[in-house]
N, CA, C, O and CB atoms as a CASP TS submission, in Angstrom:
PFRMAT TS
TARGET T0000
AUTHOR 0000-0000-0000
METHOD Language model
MODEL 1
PARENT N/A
ATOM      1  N   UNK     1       0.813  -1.181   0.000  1.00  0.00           N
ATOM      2  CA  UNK     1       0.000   0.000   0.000  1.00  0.00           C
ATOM      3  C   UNK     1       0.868   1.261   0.000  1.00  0.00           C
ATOM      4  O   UNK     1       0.487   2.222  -0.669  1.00  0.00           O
ATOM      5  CB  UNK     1      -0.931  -0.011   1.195  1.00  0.00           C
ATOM      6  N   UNK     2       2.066   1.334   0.738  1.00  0.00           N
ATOM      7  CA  UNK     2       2.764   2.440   1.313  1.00  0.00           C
ATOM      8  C   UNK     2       3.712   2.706  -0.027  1.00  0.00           C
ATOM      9  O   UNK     2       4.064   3.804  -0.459  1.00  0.00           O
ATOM     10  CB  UNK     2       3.601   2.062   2.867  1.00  0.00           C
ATOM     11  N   UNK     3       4.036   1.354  -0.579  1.00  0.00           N
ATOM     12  CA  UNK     3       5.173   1.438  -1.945  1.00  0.00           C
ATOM     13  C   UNK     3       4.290   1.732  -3.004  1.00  0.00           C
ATOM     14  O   UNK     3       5.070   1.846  -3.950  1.00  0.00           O
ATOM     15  CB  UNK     3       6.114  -0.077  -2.385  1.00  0.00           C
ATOM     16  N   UNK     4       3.098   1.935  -3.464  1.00  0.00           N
ATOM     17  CA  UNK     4       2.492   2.503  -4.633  1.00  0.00           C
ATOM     18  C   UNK     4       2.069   3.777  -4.248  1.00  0.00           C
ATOM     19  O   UNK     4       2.333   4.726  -4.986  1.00  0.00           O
ATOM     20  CB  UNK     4       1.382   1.714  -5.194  1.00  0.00           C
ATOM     21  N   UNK     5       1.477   3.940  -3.248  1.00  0.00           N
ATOM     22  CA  UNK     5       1.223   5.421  -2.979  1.00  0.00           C
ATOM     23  C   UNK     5       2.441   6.071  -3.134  1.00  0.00           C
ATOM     24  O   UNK     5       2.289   7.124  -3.753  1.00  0.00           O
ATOM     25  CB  UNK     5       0.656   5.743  -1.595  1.00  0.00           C
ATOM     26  N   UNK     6       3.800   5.813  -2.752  1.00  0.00           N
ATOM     27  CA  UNK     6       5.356   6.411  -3.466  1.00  0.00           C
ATOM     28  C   UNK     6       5.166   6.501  -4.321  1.00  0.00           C
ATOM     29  O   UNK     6       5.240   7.627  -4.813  1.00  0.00           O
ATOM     30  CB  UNK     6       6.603   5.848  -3.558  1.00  0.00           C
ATOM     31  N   UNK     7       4.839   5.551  -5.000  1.00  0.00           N
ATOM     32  CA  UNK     7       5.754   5.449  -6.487  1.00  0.00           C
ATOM     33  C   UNK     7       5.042   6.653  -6.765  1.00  0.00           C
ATOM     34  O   UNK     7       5.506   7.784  -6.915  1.00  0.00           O
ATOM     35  CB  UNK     7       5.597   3.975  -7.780  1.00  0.00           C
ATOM     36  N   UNK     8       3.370   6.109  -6.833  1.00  0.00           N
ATOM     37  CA  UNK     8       2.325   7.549  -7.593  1.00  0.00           C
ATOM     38  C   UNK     8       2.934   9.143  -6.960  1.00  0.00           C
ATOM     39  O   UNK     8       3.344  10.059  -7.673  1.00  0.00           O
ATOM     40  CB  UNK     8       0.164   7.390  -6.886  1.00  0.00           C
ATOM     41  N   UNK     9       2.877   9.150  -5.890  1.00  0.00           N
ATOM     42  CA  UNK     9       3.833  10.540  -5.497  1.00  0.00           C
ATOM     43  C   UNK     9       4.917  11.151  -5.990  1.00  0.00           C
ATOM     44  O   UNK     9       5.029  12.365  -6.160  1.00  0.00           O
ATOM     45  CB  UNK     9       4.329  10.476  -4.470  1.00  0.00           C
ATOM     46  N   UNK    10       5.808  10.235  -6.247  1.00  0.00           N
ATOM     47  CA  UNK    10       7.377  10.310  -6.814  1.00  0.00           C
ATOM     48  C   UNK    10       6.839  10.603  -8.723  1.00  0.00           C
ATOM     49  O   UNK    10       7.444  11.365  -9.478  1.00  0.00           O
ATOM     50  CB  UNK    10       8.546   8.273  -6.396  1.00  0.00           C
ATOM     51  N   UNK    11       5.788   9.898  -9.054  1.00  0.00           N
ATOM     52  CA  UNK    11       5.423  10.490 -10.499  1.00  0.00           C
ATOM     53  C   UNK    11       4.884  11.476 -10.578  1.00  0.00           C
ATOM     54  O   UNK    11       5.398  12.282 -11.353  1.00  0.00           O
ATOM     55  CB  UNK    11       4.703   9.857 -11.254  1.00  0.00           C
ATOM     56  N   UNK    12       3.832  11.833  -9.968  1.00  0.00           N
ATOM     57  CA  UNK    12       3.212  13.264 -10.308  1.00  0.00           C
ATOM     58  C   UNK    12       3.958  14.330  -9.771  1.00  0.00           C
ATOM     59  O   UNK    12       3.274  15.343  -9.921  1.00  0.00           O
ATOM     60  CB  UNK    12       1.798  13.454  -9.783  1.00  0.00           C
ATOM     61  N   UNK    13       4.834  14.553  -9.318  1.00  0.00           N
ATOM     62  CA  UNK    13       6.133  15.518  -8.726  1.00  0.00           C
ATOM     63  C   UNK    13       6.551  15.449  -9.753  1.00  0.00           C
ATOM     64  O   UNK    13       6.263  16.423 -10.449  1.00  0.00           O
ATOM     65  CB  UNK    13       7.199  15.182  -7.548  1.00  0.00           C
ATOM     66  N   UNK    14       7.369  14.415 -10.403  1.00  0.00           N
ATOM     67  CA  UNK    14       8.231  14.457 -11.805  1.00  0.00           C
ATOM     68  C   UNK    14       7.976  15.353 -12.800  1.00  0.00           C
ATOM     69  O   UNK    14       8.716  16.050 -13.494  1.00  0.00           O
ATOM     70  CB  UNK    14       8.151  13.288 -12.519  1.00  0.00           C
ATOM     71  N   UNK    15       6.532  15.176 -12.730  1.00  0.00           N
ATOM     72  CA  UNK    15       5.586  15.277 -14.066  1.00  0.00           C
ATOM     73  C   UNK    15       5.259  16.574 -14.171  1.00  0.00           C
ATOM     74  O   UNK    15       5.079  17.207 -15.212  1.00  0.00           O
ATOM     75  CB  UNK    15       4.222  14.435 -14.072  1.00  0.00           C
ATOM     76  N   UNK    16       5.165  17.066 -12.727  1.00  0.00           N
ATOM     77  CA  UNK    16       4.774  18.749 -12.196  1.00  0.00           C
ATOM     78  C   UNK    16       6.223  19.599 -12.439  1.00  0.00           C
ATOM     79  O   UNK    16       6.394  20.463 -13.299  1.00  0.00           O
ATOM     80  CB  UNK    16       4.270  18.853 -10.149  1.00  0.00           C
ATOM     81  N   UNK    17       7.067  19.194 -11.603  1.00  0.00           N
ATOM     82  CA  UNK    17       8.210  19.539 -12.324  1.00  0.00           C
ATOM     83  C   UNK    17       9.031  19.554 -13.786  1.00  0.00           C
ATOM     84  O   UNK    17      10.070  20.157 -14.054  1.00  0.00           O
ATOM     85  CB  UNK    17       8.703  19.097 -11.788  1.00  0.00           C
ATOM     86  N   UNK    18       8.297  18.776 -14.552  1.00  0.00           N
ATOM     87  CA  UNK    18       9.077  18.486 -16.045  1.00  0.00           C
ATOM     88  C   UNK    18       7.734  19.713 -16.398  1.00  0.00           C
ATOM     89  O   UNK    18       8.310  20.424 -17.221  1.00  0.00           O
ATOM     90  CB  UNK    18       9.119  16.329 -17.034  1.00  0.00           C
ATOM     91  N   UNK    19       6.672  20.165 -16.269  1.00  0.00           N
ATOM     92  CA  UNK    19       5.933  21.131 -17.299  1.00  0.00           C
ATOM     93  C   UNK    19       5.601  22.212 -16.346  1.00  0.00           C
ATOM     94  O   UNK    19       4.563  22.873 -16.379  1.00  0.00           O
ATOM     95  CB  UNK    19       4.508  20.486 -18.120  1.00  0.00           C
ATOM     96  N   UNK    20       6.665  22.354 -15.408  1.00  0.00           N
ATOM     97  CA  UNK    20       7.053  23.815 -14.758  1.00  0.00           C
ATOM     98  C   UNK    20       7.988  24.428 -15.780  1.00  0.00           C
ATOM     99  O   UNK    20       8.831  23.988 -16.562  1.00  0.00           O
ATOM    100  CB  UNK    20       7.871  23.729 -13.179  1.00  0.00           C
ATOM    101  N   UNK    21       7.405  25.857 -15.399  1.00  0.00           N
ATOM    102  CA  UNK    21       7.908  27.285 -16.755  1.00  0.00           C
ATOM    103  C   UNK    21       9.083  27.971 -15.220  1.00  0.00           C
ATOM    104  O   UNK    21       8.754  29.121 -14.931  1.00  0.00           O
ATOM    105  CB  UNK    21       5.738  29.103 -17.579  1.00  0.00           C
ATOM    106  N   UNK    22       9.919  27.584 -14.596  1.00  0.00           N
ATOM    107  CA  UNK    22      11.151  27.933 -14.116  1.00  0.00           C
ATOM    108  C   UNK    22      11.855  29.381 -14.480  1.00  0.00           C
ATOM    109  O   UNK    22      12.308  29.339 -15.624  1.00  0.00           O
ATOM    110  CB  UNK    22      11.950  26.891 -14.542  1.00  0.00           C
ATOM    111  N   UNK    23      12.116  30.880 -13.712  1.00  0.00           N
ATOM    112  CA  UNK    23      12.269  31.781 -14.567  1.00  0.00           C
ATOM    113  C   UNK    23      10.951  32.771 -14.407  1.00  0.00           C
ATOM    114  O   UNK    23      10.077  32.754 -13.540  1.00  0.00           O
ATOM    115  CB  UNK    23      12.491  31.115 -15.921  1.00  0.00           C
ATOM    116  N   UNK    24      11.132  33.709 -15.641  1.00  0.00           N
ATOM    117  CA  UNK    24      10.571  34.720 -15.869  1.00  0.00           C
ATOM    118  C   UNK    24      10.021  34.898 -17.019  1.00  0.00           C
ATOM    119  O   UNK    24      10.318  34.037 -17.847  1.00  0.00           O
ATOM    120  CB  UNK    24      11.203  35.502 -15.643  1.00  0.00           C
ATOM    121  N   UNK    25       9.111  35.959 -17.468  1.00  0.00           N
ATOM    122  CA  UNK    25       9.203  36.281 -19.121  1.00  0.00           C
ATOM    123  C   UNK    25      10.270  36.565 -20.034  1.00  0.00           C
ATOM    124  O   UNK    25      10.284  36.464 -21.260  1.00  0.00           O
ATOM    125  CB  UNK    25       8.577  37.291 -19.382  1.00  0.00           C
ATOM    126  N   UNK    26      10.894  36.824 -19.477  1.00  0.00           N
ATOM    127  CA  UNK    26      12.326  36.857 -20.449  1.00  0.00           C
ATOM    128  C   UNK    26      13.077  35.538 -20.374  1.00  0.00           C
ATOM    129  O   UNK    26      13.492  35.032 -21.416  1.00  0.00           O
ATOM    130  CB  UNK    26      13.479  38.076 -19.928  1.00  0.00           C
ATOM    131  N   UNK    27      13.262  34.990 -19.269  1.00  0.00           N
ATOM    132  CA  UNK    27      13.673  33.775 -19.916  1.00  0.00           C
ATOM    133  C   UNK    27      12.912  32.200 -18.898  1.00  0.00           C
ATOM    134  O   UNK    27      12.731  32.202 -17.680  1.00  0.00           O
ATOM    135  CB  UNK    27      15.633  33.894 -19.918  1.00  0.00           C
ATOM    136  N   UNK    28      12.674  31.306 -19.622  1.00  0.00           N
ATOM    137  CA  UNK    28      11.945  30.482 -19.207  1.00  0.00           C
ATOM    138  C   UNK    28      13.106  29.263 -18.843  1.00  0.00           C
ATOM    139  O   UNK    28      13.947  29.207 -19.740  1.00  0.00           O
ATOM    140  CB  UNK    28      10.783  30.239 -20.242  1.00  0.00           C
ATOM    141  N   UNK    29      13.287  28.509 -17.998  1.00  0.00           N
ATOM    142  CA  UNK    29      14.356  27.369 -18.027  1.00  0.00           C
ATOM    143  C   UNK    29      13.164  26.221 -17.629  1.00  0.00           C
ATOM    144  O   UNK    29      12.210  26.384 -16.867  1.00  0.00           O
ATOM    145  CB  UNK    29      15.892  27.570 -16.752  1.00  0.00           C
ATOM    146  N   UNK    30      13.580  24.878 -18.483  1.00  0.00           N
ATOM    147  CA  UNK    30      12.772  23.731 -18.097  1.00  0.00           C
ATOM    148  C   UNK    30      13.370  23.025 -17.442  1.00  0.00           C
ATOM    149  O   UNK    30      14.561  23.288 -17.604  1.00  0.00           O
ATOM    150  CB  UNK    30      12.268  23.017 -18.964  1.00  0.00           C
ATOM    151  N   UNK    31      13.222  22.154 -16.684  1.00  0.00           N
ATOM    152  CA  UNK    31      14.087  21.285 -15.546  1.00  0.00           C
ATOM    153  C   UNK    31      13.477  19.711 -15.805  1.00  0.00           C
ATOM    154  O   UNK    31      12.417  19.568 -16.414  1.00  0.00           O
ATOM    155  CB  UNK    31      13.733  21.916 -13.657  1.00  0.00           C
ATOM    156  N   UNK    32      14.036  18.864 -15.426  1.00  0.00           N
ATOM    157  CA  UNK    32      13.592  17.532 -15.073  1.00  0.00           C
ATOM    158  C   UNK    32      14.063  16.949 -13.696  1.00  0.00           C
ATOM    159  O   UNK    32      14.898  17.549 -13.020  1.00  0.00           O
ATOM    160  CB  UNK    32      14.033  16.637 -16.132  1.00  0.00           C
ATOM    161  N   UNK    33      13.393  15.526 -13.222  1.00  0.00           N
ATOM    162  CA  UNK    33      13.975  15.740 -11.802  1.00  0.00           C
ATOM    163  C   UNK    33      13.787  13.597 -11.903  1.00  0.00           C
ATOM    164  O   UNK    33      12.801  12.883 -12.086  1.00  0.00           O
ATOM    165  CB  UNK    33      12.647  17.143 -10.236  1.00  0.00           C
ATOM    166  N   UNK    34      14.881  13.361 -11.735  1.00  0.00           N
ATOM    167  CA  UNK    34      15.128  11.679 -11.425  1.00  0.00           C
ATOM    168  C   UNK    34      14.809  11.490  -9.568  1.00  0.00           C
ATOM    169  O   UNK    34      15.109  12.353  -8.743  1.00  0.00           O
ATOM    170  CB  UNK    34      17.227  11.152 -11.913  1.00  0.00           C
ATOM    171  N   UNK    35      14.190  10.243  -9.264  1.00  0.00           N
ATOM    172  CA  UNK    35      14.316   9.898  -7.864  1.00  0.00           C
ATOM    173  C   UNK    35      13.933   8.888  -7.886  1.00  0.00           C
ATOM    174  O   UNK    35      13.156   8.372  -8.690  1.00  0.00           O
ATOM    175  CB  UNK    35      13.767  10.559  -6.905  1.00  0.00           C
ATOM    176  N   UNK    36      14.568   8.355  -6.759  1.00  0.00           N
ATOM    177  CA  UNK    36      14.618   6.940  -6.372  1.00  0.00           C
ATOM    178  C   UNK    36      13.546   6.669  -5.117  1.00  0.00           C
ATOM    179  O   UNK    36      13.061   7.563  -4.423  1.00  0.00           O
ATOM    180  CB  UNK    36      16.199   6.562  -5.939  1.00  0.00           C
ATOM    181  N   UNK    37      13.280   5.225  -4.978  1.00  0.00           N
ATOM    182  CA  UNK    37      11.724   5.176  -4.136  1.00  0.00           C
ATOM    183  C   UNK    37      11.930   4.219  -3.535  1.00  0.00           C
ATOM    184  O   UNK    37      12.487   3.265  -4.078  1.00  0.00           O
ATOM    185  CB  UNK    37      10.276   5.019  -4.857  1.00  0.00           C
ATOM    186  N   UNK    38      11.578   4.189  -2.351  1.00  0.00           N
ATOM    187  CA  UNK    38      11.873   2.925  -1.513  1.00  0.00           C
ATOM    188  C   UNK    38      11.096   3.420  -0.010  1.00  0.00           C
ATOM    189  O   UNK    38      11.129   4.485   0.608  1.00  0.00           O
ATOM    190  CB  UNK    38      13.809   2.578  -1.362  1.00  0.00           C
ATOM    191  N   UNK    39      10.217   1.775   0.306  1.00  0.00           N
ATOM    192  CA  UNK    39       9.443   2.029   1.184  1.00  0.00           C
ATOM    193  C   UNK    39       9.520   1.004   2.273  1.00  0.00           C
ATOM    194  O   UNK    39       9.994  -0.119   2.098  1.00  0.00           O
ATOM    195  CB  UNK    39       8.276   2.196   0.644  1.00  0.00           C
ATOM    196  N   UNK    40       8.969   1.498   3.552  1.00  0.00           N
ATOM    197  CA  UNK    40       8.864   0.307   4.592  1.00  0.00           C
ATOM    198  C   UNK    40       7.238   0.574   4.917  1.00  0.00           C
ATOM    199  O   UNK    40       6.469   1.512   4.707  1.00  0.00           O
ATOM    200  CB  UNK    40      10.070   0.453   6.151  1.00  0.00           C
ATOM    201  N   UNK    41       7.109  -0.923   5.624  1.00  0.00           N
ATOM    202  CA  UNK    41       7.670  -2.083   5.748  1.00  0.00           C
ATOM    203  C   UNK    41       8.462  -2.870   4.462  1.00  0.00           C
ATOM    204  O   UNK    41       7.827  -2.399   3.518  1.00  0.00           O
ATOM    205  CB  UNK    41       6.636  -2.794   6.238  1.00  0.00           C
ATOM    206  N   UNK    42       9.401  -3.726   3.898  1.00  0.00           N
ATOM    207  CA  UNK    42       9.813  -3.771   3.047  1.00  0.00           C
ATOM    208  C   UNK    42      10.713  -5.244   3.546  1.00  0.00           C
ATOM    209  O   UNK    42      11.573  -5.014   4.397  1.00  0.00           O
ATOM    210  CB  UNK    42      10.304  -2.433   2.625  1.00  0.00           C
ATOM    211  N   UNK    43      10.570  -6.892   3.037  1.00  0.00           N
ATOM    212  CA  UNK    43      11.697  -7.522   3.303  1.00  0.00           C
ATOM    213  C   UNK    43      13.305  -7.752   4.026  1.00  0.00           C
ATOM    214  O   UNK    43      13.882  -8.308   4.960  1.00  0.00           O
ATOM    215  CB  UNK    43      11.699  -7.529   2.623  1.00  0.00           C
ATOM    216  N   UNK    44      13.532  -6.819   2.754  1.00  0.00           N
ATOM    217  CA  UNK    44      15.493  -6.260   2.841  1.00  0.00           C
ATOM    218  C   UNK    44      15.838  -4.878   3.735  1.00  0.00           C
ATOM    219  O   UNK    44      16.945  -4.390   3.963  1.00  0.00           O
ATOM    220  CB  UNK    44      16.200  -5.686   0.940  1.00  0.00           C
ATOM    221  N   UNK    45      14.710  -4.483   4.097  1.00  0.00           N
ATOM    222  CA  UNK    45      15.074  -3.361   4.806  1.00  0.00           C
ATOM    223  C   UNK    45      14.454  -3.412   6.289  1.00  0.00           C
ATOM    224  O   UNK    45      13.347  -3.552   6.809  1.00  0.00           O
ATOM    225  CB  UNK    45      14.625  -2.127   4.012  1.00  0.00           C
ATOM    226  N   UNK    46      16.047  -3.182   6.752  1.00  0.00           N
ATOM    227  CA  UNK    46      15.872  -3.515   8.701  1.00  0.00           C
ATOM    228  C   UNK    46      15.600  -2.307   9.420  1.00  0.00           C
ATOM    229  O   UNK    46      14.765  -2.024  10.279  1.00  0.00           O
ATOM    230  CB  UNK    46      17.433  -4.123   9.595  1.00  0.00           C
ATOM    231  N   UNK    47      16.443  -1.716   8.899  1.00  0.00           N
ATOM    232  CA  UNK    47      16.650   0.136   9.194  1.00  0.00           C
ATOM    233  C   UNK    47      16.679   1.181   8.873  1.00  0.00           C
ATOM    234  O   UNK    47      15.815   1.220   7.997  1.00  0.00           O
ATOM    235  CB  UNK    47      17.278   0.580   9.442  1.00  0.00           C
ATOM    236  N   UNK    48      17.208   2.407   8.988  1.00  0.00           N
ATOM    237  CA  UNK    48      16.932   3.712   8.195  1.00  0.00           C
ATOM    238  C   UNK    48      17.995   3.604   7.440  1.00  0.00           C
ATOM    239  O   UNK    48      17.813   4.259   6.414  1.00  0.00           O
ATOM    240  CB  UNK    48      16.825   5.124   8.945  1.00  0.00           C
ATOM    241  N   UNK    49      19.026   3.088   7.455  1.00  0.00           N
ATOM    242  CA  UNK    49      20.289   3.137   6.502  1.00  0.00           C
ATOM    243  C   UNK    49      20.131   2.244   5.134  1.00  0.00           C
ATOM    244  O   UNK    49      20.295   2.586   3.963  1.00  0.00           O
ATOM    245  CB  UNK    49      21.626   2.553   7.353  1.00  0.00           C
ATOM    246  N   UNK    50      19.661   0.664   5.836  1.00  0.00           N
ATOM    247  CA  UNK    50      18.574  -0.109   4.146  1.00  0.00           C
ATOM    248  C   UNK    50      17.615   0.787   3.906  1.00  0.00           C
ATOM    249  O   UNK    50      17.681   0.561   2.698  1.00  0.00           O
ATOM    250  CB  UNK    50      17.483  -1.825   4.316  1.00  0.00           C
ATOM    251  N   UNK    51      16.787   1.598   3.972  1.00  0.00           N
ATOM    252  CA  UNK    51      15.772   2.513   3.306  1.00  0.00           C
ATOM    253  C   UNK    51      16.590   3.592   2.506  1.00  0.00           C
ATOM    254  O   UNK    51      16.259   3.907   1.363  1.00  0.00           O
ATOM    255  CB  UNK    51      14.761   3.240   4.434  1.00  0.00           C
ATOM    256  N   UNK    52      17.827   4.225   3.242  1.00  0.00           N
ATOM    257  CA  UNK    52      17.854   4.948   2.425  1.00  0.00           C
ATOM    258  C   UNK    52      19.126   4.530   1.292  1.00  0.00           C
ATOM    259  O   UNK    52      19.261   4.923   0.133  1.00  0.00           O
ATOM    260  CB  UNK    52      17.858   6.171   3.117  1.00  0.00           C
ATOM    261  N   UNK    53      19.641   3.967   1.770  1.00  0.00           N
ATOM    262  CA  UNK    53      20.377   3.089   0.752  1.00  0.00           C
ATOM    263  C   UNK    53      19.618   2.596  -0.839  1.00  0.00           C
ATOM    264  O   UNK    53      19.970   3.025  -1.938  1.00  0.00           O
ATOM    265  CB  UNK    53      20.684   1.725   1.635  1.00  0.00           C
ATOM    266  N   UNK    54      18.789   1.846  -0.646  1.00  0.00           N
ATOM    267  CA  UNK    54      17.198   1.322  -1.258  1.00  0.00           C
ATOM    268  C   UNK    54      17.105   2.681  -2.343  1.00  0.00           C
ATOM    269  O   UNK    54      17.350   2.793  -3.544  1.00  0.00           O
ATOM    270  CB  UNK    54      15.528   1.263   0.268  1.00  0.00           C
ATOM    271  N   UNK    55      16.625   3.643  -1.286  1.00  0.00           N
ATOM    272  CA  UNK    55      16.429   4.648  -2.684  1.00  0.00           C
ATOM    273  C   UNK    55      17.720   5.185  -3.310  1.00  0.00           C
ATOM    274  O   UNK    55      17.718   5.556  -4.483  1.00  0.00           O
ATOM    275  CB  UNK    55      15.548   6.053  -2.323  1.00  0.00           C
ATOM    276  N   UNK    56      18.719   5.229  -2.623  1.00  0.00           N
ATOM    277  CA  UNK    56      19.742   5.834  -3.457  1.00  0.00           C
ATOM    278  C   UNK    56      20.270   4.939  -4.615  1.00  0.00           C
ATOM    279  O   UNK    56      20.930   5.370  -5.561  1.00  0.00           O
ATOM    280  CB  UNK    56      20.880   6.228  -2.586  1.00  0.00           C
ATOM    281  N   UNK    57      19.864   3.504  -4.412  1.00  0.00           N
ATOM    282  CA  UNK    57      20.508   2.788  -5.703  1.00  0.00           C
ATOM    283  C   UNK    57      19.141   3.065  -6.433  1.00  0.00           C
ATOM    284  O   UNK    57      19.023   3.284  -7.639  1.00  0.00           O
ATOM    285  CB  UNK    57      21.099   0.929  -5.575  1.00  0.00           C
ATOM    286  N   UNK    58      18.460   3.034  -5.807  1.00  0.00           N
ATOM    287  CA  UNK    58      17.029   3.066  -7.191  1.00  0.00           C
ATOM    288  C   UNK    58      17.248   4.370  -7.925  1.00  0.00           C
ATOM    289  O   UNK    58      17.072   4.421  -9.142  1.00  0.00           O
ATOM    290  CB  UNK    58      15.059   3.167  -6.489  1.00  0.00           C
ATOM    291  N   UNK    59      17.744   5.754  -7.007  1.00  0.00           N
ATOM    292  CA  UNK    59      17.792   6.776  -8.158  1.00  0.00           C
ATOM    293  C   UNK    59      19.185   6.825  -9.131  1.00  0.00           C
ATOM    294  O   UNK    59      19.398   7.690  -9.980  1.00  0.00           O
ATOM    295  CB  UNK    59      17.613   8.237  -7.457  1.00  0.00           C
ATOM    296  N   UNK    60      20.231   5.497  -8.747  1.00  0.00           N
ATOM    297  CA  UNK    60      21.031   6.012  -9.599  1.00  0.00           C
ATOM    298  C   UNK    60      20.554   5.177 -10.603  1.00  0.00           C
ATOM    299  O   UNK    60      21.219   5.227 -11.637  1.00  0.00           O
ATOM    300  CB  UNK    60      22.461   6.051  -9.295  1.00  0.00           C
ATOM    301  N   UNK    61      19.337   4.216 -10.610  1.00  0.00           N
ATOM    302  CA  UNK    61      19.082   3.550 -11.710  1.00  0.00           C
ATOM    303  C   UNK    61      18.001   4.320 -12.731  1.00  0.00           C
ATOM    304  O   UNK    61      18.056   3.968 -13.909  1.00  0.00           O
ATOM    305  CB  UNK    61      18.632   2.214 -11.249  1.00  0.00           C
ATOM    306  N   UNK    62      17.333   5.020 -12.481  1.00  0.00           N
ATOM    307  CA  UNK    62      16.563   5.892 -12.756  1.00  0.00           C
ATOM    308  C   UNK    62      17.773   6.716 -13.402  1.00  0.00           C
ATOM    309  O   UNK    62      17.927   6.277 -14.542  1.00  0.00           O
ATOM    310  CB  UNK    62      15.669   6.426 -11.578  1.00  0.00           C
ATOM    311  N   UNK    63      18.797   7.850 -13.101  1.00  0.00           N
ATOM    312  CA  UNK    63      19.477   8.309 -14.523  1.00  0.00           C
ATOM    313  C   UNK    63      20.285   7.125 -15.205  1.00  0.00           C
ATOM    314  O   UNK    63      20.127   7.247 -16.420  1.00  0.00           O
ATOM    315  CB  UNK    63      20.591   9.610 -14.276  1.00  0.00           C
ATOM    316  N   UNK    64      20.751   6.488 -15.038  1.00  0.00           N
ATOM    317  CA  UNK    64      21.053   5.473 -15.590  1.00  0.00           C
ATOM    318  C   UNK    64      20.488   4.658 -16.867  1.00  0.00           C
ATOM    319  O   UNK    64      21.152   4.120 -17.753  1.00  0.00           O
ATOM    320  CB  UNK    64      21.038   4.932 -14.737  1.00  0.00           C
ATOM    321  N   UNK    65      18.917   4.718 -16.704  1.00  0.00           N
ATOM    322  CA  UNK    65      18.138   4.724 -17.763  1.00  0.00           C
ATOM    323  C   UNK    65      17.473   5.664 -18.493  1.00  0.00           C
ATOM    324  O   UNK    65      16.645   5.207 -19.281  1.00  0.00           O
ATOM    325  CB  UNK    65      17.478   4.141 -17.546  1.00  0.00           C
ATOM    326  N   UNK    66      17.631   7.142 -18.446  1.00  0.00           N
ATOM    327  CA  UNK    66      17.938   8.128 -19.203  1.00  0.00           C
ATOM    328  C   UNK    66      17.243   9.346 -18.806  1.00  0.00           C
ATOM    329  O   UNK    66      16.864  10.275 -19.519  1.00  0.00           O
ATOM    330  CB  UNK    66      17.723   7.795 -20.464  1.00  0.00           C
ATOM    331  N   UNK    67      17.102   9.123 -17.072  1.00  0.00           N
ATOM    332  CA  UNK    67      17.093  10.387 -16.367  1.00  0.00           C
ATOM    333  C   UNK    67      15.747  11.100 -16.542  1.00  0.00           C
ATOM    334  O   UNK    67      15.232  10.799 -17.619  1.00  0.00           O
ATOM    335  CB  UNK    67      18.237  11.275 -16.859  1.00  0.00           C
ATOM    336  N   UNK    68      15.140  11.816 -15.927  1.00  0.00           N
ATOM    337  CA  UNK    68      14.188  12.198 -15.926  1.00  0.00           C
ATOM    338  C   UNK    68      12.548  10.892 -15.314  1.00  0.00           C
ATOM    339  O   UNK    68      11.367  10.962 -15.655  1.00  0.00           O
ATOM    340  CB  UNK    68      14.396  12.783 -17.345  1.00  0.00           C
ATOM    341  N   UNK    69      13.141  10.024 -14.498  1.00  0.00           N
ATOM    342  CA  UNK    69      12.346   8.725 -14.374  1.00  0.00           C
ATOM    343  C   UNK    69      12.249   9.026 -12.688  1.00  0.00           C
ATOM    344  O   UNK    69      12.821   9.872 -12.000  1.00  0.00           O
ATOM    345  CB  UNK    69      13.245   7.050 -15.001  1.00  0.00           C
ATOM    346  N   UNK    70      10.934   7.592 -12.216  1.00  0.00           N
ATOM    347  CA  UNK    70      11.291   7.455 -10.593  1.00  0.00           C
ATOM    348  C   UNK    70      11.531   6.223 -11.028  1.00  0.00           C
ATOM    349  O   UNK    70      11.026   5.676 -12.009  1.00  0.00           O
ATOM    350  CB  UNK    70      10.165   7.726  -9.199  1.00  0.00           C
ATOM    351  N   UNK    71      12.688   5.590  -9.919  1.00  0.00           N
ATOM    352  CA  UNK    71      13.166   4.786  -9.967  1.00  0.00           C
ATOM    353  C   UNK    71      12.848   3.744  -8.417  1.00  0.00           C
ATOM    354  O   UNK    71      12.974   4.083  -7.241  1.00  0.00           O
ATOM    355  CB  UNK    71      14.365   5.316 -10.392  1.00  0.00           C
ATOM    356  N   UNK    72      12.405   2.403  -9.003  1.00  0.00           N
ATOM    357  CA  UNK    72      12.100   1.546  -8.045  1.00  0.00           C
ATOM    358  C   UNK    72      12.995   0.249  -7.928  1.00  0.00           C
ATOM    359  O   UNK    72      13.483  -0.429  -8.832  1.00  0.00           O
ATOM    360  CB  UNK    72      10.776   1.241  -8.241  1.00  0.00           C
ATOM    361  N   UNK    73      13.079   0.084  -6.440  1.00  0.00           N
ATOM    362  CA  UNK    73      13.979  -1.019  -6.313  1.00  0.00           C
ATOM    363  C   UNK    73      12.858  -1.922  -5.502  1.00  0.00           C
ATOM    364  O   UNK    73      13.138  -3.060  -5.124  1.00  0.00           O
ATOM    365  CB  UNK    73      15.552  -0.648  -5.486  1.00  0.00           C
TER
END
């Protein structure tokens, strides 16, 4: 329950952020934003260091596959 309600969170942030106008009228900058997702209760994860571990490999897999993604482990 707790790992899809992430994931869906971690996407519509992405999504809000990728068709944010960043800037001013004179100049507009577009951004994208990669992150990694990882939830408890969870098997492999005992503590706060497996959680956050968990997401940090998930977001380096997320640019890894060409950035701008959430990434799940």
């Amino acid at each position: 329950m707790y790992r899809q309600y992430s994931i869906n969170l971690a996407e519509r942030i992405r999504k809000e952020v990728e068709q944010y106008n960043f800037g001013d009228v004179n100049k507009v900058v577009k951004c994208t934003v990669s992150m990694g997702v990882s939830s408890y209760p969870c098997p492999d994860v005992k503590n706060i260091e497996d959680l956050i571990n968990k997401a940090d490999r998930a977001l380096y897999n997320a640019k890894a596959e060409g950035r701008n993604r959430v990434g799940i482990i």
